[in-house]
C-alpha positions in Angstrom: 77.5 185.3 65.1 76.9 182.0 67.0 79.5 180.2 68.7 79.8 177.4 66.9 81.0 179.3 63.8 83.9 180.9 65.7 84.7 177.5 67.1 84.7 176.1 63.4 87.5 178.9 62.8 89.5 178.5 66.5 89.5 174.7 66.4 89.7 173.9 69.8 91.0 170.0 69.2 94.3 171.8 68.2 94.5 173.7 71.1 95.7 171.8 73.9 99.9 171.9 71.4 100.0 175.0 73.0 99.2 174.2 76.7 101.5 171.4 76.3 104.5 173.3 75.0 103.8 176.1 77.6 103.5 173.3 80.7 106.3 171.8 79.7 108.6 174.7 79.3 107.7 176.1 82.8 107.9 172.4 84.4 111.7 172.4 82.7 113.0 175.3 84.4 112.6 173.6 88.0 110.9 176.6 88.8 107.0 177.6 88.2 105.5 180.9 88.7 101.9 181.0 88.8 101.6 184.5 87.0 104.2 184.3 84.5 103.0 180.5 84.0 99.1 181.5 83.6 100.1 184.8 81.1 102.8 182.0 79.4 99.9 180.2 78.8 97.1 182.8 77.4 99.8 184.3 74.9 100.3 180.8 73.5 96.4 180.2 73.1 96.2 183.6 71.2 98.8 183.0 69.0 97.3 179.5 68.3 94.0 180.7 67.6 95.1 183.8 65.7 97.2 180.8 63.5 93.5 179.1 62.9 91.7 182.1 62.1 94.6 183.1 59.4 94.3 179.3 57.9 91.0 179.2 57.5 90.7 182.9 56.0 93.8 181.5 53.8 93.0 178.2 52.5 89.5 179.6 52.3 90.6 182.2 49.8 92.4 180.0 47.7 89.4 177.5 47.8 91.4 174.5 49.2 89.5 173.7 51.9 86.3 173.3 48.7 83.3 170.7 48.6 85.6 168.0 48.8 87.2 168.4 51.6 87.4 165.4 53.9 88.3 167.8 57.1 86.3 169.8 59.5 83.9 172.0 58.4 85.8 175.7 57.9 83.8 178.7 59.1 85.1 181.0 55.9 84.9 178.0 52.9 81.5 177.3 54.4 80.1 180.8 53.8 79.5 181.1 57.7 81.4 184.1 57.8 82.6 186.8 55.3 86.4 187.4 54.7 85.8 190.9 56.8 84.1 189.2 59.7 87.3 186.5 59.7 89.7 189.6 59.1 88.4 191.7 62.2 88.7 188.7 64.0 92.3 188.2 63.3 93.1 192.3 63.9 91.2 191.6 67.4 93.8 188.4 68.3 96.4 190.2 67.4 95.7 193.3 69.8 95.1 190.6 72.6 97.8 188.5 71.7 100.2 191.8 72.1 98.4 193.3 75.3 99.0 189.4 77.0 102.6 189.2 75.7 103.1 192.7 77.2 102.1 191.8 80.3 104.2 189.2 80.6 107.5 190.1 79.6 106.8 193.0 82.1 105.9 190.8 84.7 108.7 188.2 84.0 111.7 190.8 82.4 111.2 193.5 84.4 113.8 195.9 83.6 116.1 193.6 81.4 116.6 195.0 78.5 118.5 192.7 76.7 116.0 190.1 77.1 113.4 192.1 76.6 114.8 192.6 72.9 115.2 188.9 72.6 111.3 188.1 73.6 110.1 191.3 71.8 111.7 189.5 68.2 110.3 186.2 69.0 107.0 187.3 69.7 107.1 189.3 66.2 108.3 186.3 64.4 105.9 184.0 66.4 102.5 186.6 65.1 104.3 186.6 61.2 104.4 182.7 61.5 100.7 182.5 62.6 99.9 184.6 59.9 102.6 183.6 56.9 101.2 179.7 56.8 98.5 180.3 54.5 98.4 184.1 54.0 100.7 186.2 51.9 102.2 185.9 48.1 104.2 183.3 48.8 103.0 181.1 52.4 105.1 178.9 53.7 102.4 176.1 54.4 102.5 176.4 50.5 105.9 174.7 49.9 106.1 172.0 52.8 107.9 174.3 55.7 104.3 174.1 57.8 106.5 171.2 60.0 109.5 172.7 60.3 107.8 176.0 61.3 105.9 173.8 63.9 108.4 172.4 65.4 110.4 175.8 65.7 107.5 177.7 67.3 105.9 174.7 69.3 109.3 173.2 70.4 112.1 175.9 71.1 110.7 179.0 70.8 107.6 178.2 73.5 109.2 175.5 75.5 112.9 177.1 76.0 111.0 180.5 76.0 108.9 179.6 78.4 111.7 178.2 80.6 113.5 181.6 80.5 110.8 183.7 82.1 110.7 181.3 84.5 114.3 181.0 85.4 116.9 182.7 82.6 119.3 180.2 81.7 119.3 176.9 78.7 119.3 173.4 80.7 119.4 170.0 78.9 116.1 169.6 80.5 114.7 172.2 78.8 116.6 170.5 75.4 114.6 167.3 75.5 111.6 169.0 76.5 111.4 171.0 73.5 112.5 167.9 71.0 109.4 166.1 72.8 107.0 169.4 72.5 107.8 170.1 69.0 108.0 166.6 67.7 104.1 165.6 68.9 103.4 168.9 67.5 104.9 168.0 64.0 103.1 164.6 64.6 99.6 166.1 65.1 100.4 168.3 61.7 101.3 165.5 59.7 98.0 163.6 60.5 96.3 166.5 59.4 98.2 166.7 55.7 97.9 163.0 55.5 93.7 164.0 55.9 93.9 166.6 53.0 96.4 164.7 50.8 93.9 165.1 47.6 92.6 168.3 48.4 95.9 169.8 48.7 97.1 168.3 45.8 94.2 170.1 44.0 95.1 173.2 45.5 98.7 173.1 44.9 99.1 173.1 48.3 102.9 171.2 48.8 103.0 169.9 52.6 105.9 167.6 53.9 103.1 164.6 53.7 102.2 165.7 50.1 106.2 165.6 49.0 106.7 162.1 50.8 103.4 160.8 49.2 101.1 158.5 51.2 103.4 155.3 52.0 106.2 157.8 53.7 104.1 160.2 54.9 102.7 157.2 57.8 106.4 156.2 57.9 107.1 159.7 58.9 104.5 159.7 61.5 105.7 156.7 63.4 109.2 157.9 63.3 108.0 161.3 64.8 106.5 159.4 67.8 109.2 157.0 68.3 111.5 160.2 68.8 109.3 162.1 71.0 109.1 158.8 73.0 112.5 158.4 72.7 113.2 162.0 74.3 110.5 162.0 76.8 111.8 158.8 78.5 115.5 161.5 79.9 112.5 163.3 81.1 110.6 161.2 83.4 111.1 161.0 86.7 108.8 160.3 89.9 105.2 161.3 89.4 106.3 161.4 85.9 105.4 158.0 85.4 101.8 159.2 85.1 103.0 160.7 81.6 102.7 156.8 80.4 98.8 157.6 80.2 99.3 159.3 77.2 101.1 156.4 75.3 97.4 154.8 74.5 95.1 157.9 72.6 99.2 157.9 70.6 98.9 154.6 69.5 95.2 154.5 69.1 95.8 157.4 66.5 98.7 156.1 65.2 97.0 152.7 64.3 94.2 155.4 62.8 97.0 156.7 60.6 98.7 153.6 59.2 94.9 152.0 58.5 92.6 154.3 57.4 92.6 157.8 55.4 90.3 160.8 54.7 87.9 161.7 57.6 88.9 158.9 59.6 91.8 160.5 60.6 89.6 163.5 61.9 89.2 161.1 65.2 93.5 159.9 64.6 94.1 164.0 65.0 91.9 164.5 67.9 93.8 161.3 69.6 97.0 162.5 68.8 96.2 166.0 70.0 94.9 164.6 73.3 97.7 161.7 73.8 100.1 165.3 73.7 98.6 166.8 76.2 98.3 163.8 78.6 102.0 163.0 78.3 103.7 166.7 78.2 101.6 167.1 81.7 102.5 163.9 82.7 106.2 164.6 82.4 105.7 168.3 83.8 104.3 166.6 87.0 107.2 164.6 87.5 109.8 167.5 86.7 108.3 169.8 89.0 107.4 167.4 91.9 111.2 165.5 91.2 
């Protein structure tokens, strides 16, 4: 199977949510190490691609992501590959996604049981919420809980998460970086509901954007940044400054969002995605070098 397929399926533009929400959560706890950090960081790619394979082999299913569809190409809608290819796929993520979480919470834990209870439900929750968007009777991405799920796993769970293998106790630090972590996250969702607004209507798909209709739904999305922003500015500090790079690819996607719909916003999402990154770094720099 060529690369390019399995990239249709992984979507690499949405990847760098995760790396944000991992830096972030390390930078918060005032103290990084380089093992648990790099392990932090493979578990949350897993779990992010194994939540793109399951959407794709979802919405592909239900045939929303059809002819019409104004989004990337998707590897299963496209007939590129077969529901069992997509399926073994997903089994395989899951067995690494495990094996890295493992590893971690070993390296990080140790012998702490309690904890290890803690991380051992989070990480089960985290693999059903990869899997329960667009999979199952009844998924959740179905009935417009996709953000609030995103801003669960993408904000608190991986950013105070991550801040607890590093050091084991909550800081108000670690507060704001979650609220900025899991709003951008949110952000970047929205964007890509706004983008399928008709195609989900079709397929009876009912995300937040869908339920606020068009007019709201960019109202929404300028709030979400605004709050971010709003949180991210207890966070900077020093080199943090640098974090300010980030504020253009927002706005440039932002403009994207309240101008133009469909595909254009393929280009919004990317922006947005990027802008996350560049800012979440930004403000790890500064916490860690503060």
């Amino acid at each position: 199977m060529p690369l390019t397929t399995w990239l249709l399926a992984i979507r690499p533009k949405t990847l760098p949510l995760a790396v944000a929400s991992i830096l972030l959560g390390a930078a918060s706890a005032g103290t990084v190490q380089p093992g648990v950090l790099a392990l932090a960081l493979l578990t949350a790619l897993l779990l992010q691609i194994l939540s793109n394979l399951a959407n794709d082999y979802g919405d592909g299913l239900r045939g929303t992501d059809g002819a019409e569809r104004t989004g990337p190409t998707r590897a299963l809608a496209s007939g590129r590959v077969t529901p069992a290819q997509l399926r073994r796929a997903m089994i395989r993520v899951v067995v690494l996604t495990l094996v890295s979480g493992l590893v971690l919470l070993t390296l990080a834990l140790g012998n702490d049981l309690i904890a290890w209870f803690g991380f051992l439900l989070l990480g089960a929750l985290s693999v059903l919420a990869a899997l329960g968007y667009t999979l199952g009777r009844r998924p959740y991405g179905y009935s417009g809980l996709g953000d609030a799920a995103v801003f669960v796993f993408f904000g608190p769970v991986a950013v105070l998460g991550t801040g607890w293998l590093m050091q084991p106790e909550l800081t108000a630090t670690g507060g704001w970086s979650a609220l900025v972590a899991g709003l951008l996250s949110m952000a970047v969702l929205n964007i890509n509901n706004i983008r399928d607004l008709d195609g989900d209507r079709k397929a009876g798909k009912h995300t937040l954007a869908l339920r606020l209709g068009l007019p709201r739904a960019r109202a929404w999305q300028a709030g979400l940044l605004a709050l971010a922003l709003l949180a991210a500015e207890r966070l900077i500090s020093g080199w943090g400054v640098v974090a300010l790079a980030g504020l253009w690819p927002l706005a440039q996607g932002l403009n994207l969002v309240l101008t133009r719909e469909g595909a254009e916003l393929n280009r919004a999402l990317a922006l947005t995605a990027k802008g996350t990154l560049v800012l979440t770094a930004g403000l790890a720099l500064g916490l860690v070098t503060a």
